[in-house]
N, C-alpha and C positions, 0 to 999 in steps of 0.2 A: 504494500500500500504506500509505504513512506518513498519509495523507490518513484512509483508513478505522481505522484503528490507533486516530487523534485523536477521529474522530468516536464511535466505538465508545467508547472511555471516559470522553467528556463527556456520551455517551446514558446509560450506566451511573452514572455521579456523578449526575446529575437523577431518573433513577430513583430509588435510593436516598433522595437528596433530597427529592424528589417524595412518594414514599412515606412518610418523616417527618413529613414537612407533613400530610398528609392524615389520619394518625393520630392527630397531636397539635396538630396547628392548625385542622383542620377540624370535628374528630368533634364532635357537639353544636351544631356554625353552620352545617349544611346536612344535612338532610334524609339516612338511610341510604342511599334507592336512591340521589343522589348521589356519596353515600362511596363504594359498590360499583361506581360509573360510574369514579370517580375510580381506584378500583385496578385495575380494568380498564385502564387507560392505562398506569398504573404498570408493571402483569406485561407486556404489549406493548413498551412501550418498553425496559424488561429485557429479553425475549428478543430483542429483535429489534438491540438493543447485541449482546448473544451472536454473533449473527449476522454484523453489520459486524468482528468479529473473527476470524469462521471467514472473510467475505470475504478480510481482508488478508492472511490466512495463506496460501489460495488464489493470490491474484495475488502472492502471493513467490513461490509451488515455479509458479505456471505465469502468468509475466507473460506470455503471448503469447495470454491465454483477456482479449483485452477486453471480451468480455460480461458478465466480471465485474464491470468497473466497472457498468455499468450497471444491472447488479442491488446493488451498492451503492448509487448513486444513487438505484436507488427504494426499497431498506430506509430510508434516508436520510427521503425525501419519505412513505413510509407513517408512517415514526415521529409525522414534524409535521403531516399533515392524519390520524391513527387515534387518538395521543394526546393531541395536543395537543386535535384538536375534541374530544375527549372530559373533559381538563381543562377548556375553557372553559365545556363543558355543563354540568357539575358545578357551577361559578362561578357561573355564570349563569341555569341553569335553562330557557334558552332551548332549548326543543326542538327549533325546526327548524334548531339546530347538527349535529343527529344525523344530519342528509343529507351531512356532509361526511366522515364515519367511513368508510362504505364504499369513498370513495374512496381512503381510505388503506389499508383491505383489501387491495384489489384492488392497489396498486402491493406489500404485502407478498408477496401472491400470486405475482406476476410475478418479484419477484425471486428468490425460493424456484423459481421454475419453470427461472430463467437459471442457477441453482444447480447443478440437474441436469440441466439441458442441459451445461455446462461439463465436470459429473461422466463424463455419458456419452463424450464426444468426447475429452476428454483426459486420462481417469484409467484 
């Protein structure tokens, strides 16, 4: 719990952060559809903090649902291969960064799937 708790509001602080920057450090030194690549990462990585918080909240009232972790885990791993590749696309321009995004989809997917799984079986 205390693990997703930490990770949840460090994802949230760089958000935020993250978002600043791209406002007011980026705007005019990369290209809009960058910028809008770049905030797409930003609103991801926000909700999906959101999320590693509903986690640890979950594995407090039901520490016996370990699927949770695991779907933290991959909110976790979507965060850094959904926005991160999509920061560095931004940075960089390099497009075939953009094959690594889906891969972080699809663990956001997952873990949102273990979410209600957990919901079903023990709420």
């Amino acid at each position: 719990m205390k693990t997703f708790i930490i990770a949840a509001a460090v994802n949230a602080f760089l958000a935020v952060a993250l978002g600043a920057f791209g406002a007011h450090g980026l705007e005019g030194k990369i290209p809009e559809k960058y910028l809008k690549i770049w905030q797409t990462g930003v609103q991801y990585q926000m909700f999906h903090a959101a999320g590693l918080f509903v986690i640890a909240l979950l594995l407090n009232k039901l520490p016996q649902a370990g699927i949770l972790n695991w779907s933290g885990w991959l909110m976790v791993a979507g965060i850094i291969l959904f926005s991160g590749s999509l920061y560095i696309l931004s940075l960089t321009q390099v497009g075939v960064l953009g094959a690594i995004t889906p891969l972080g989809g699809v663990a956001f997917l997952a873990a949102w799937v273990l979410i209600i799984i957990t919901a079903v079986k023990y709420l």
